[in-house]
N, C-alpha and C positions, 0 to 999 in steps of 0.2 A: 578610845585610842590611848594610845601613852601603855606601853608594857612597866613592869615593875622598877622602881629605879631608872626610869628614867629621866638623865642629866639635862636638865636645863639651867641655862645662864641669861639672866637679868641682868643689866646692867645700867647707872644711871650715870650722873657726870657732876662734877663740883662745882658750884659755883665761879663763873667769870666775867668779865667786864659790867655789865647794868645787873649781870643776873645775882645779886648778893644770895638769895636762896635758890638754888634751882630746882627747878618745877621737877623735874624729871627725875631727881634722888626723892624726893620728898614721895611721889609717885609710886619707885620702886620698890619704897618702903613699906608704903601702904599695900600693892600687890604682895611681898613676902608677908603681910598682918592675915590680909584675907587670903593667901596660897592659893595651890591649886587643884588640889586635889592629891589621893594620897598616891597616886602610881608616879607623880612627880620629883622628883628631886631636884628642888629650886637651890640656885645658887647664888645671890647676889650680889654688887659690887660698884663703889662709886668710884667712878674713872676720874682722875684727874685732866683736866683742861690742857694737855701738853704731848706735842707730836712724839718725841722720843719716849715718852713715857708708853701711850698707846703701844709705838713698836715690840716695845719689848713686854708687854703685857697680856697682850691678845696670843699669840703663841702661847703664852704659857699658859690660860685659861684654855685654849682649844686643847694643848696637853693634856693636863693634870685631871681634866671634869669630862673630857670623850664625849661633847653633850651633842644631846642632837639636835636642839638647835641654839645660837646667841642669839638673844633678842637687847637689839643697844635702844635706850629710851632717851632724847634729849629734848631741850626748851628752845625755843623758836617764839620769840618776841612780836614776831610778825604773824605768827599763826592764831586762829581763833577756834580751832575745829583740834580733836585729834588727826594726825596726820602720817599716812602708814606711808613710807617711801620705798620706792617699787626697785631703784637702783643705787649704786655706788659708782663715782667715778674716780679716775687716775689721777687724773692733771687738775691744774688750779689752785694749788694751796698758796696765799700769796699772803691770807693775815695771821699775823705771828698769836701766838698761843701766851697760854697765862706767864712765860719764862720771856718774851721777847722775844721766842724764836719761830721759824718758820724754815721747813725741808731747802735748801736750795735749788732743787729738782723740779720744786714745788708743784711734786712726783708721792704717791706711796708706793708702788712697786714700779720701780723700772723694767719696761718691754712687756708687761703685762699688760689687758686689754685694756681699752678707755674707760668701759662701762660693765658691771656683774650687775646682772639681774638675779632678784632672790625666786630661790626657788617655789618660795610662798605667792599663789596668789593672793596680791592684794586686795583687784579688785570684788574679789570674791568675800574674800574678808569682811570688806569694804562693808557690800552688801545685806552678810546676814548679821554685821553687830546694827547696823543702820535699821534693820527689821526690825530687829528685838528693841525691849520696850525700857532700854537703858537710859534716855534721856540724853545719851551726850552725842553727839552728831562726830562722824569720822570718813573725812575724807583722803583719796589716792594722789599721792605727788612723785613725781620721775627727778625731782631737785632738792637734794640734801643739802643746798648751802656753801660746801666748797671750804669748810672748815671743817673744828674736829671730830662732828658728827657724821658729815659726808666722808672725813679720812680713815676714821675709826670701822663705818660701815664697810667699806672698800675694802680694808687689811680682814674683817670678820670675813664677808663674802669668798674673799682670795683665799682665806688660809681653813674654810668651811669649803669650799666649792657648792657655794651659794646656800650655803644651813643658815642661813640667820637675815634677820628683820629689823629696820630701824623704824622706831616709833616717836615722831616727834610730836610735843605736847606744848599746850600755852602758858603761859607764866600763870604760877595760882593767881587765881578768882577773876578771872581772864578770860571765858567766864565761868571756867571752872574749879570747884575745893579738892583738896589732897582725895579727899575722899571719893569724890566724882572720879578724879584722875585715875586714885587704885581702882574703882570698879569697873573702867574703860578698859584698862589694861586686862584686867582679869578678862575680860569678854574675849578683848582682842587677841590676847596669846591663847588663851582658850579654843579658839577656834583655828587659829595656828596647830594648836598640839593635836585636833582633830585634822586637818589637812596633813598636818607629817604623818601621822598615822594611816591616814590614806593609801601614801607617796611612800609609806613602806611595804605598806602592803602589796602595793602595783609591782614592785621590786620584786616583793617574794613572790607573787604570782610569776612573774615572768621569769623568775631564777628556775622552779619549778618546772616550767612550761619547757621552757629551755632542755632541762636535763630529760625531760620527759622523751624528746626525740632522740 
């Protein structure tokens, strides 16, 4: 799967509140060390901790790189598993971000729907990195949190129409190393770039079909 050149976006996120190193840049880092293969064109990028900044930053990634899919990576204190979350929602943003601030909508698109679910089967996902003999165990969650993982996910989904994945990860040695981390990830998106490859295919078959009559 994956034709030549194709754009993909990583992304991980800065350190904030307890998280002094965050698991999830440290992570992303390590997946761009070990890549993805060469039909990929990986793009990486550590997000800052801040609502207005996302705003205006995801657009411009979805511009500039045309990718087919974003995959946002973040740290979750309370997780012990890799943790692939299946949606995004609207409402809820209520704790203010690393600036003190917080939407007053505490909204990311207004009139948009509550919930974007990713195009990506997760639980599928779920399944065959869980088969293979990776060692890191990764579980499905439908609850990002309601912070800037959950708001970040929401604007990617909205402004992708559902092209992208949030992947949240445990604080290193939690109980997993950077390097656990990078090789989960690589599985995980991995089999992502095989499912979109899929789900382009299904496209072009049915574009074909279509014109065929």
């Amino acid at each position: 799967a994956g034709r030549q050149e194709d754009a993909w976006v990583v992304n991980g996120f800065q350190p904030f509140g307890e998280h002094t190193v965050n698991a999830s840049w440290v992570a992303v880092q390590e997946l761009e060390r070990l890549g993805l293969g060469q039909s990929v064109d990986l793009h990486v990028c550590e997000v800052p901790v801040e609502y207005k900044t996302v705003q205006s930053l995801l657009p411009q990634l979805w511009k500039q790189h045309q990718p087919q899919l974003v995959v946002h990576v973040g740290v979750s204190g309370i997780a012990t598993a890799v943790t692939l979350e299946k949606c995004g929602h609207n409402h809820g943003y209520k704790r203010v971000d690393n600036h003190g601030f917080c939407p007053d909508s505490q909204c990311c698109v207004d009139g948009a729907p509550d919930c974007i679910d990713s195009v990506i089967d997760m639980g599928l996902v779920c399944k065959k990195v869980n088969s293979s003999s990776l060692g890191v165990t990764v579980v499905v969650s439908e609850d990002a949190g309601r912070y800037l993982c959950d708001y970040t996910y929401y604007m990617s989904l909205y402004l992708g129409k559902g092209r992208s994945a949030f992947i949240h990860v445990p604080p290193l040695e939690k109980p997993y190393s950077a390097q656990d981390l990078g090789k989960a990830l690589q599985a995980v998106v991995g089999e992502m770039l095989e499912l979109m490859g899929a789900v382009e295919d299904d496209d072009l078959q049915r574009c074909s079909h279509q014109h065929a009559h």
